[in-house]
C-alpha positions as CSV (number, residue, x, y, z in Angstrom):
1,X,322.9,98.7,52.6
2,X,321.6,98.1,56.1
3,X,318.2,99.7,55.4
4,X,317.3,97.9,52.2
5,X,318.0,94.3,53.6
6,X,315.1,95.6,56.8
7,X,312.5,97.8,53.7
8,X,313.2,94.1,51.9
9,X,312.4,92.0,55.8
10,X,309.5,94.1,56.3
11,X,308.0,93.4,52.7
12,X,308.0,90.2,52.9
13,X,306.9,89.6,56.2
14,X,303.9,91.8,54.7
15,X,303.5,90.1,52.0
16,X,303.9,86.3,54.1
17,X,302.1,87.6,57.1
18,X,299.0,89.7,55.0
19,X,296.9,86.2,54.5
20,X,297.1,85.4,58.3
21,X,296.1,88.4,59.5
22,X,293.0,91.0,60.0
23,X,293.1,94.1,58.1
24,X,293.2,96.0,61.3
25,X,296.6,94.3,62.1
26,X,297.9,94.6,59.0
27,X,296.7,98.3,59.1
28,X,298.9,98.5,62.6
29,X,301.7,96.4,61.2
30,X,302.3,99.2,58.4
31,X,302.0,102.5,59.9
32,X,303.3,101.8,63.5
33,X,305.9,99.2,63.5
34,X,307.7,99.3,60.1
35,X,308.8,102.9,60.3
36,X,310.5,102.3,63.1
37,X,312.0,99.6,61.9
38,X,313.3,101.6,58.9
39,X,313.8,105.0,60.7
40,X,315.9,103.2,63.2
41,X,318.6,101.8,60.8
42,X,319.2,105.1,59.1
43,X,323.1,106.6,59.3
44,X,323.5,109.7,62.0
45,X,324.8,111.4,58.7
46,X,321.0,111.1,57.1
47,X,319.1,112.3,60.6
48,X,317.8,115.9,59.7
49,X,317.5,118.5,62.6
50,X,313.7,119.2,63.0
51,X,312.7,122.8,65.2
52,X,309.6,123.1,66.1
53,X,308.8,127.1,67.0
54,X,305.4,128.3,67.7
55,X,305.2,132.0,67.4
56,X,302.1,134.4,68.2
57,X,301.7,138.2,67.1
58,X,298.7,139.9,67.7
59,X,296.9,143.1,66.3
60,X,294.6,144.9,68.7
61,X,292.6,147.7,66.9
62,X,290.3,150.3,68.4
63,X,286.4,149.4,66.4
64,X,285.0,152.8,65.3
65,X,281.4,152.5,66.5
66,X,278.3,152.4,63.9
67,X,276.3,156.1,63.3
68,X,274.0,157.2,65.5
69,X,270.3,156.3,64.2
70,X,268.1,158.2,62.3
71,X,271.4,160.4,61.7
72,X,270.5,163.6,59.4
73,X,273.6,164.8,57.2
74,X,274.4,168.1,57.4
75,X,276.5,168.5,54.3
76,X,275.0,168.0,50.2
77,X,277.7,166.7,48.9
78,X,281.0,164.7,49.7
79,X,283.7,167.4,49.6
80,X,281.7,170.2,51.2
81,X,281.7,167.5,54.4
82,X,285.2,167.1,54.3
83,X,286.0,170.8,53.6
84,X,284.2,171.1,56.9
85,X,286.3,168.9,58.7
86,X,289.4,170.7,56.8
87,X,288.0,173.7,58.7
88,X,286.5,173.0,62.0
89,X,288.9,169.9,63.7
90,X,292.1,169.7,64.2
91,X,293.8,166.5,65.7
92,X,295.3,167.0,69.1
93,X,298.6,165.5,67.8
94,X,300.3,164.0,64.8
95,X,298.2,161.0,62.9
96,X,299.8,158.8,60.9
97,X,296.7,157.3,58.6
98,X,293.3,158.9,58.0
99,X,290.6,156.6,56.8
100,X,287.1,156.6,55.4
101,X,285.0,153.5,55.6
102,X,281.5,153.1,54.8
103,X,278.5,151.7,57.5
104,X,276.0,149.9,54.8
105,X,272.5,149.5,55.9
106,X,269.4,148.2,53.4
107,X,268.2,151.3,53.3
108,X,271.5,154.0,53.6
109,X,274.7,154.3,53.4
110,X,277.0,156.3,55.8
111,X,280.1,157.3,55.8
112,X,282.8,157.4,58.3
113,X,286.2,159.3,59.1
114,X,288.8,159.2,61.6
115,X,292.5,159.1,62.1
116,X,294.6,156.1,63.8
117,X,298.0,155.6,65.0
118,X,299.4,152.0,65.3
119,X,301.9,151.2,68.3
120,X,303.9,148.3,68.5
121,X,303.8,147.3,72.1
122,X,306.3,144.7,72.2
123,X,307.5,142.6,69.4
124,X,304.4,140.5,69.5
125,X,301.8,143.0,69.7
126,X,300.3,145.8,67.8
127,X,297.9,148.5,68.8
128,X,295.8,150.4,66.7
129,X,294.0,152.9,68.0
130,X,291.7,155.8,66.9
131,X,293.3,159.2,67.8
132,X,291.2,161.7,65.6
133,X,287.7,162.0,65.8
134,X,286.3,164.9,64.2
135,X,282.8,166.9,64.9
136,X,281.0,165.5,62.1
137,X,282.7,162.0,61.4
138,X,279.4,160.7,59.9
139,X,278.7,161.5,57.1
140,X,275.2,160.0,55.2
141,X,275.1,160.0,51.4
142,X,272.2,161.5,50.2
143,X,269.9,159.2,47.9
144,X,270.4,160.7,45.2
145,X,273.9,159.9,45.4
146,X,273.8,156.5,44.9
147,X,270.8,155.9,43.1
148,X,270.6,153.3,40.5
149,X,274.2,152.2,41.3
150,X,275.6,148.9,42.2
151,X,277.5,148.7,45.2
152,X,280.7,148.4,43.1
153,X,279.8,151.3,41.1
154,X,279.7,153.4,44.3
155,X,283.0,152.0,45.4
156,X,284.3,153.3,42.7
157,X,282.7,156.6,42.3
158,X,283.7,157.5,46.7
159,X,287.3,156.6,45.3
160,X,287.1,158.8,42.3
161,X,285.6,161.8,44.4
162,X,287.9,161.2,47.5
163,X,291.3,161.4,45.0
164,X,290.0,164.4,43.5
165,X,289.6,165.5,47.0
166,X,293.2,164.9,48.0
167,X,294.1,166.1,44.8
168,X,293.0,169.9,46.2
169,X,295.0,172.3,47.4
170,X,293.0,172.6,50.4
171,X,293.8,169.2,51.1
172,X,297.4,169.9,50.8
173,X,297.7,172.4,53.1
174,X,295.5,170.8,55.1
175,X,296.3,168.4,58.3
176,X,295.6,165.5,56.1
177,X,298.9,166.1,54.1
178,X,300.7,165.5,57.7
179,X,299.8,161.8,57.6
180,X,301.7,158.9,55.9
181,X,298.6,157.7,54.2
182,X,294.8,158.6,53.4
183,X,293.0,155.5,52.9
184,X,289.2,154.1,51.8
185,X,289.2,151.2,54.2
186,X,285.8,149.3,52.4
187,X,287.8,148.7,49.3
188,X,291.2,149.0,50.5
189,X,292.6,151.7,48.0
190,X,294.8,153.9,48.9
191,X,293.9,157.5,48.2
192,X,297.0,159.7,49.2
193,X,300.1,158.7,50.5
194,X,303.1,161.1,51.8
195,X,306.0,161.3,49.1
């Protein structure tokens, strides 16, 4: 009952005090004073525990670098430039993700490949960093390739063709299968993940 008689004191010395005074003291009179008048009377049984924690974690990834200029692709088509990676690189150890992302430029686009492994450092930090990069990670997509498409459209159809890739049986016996996960970083679908 103690803190409705001082809510009740406190209204009406508002309300008796409001015509005598500024609006800047009235403004101080409400927010700074009358909640300690109230939060004071309250019962120890009513008092809440507040913590306060501040926590940090932080990622640290290794940036795979933009292709070379005037870069001339080697390869007609998508799968015949990862067959040739298939064939002529082999990581030095195990990779848990592969990824393919996709350098955009007004005139080209480029494509990119390379294999990462995350460690976590301490329970605060993560490192990503890029452990595979084959021969020929670049990859340029010839014009005709993309011609009269919207950029979602070509999203769409590099996911298409890079599922039927992983759908191959050279990509099954290939080192690609080792990993946990084979994934199109630009739109963030997963293409192939280990059963």
């Amino acid at each position: 009952m103690m803190i409705n008689t001082w809510k009740l004191f406190g209204f009406l010395l508002i309300l008796c005090c409001k015509a005598f005074m500024t609006t800047c003291n009235f403004i101080f009179i409400s927010l700074v004073i009358l909640p300690f008048m109230v939060s004071g009377q309250q019962n120890k049984n009513d008092s809440a525990k507040v913590i306060v924690q501040h926590g940090r974690f932080e990622v640290v990834e290794d940036v795979i670098e933009p292709p070379p200029p005037h870069l001339v692709s080697k390869f007609a088509a998508l799968q015949d430039w990862l067959l040739n990676i298939c064939e002529k690189d082999q990581p030095q150890k195990l990779i848990s993700k592969y990824t393919v992302g996709l350098f955009e430029s007004p005139n080209d686009y480029t494509l990119v490949l390379v294999g990462v492994n995350t460690y976590d450092e301490n329970e605060n930090r993560s490192v990503t960093r890029i452990e595979f990069e084959p021969t020929n990670m670049y990859f340029k997509l010839p014009e005709a390739y993309y011609q009269n498409l919207s950029r979602e459209q070509l999203l769409d159809k590099l996911t298409s063709q890079l599922k039927d890739f992983a759908n191959t049986e050279r990509f099954k016996t290939s080192f690609f299968s080792k990993a946990t996960i084979f994934v199109f970083e630009t739109n963030g679908k997963t293409i192939w993940r280990k059963q």
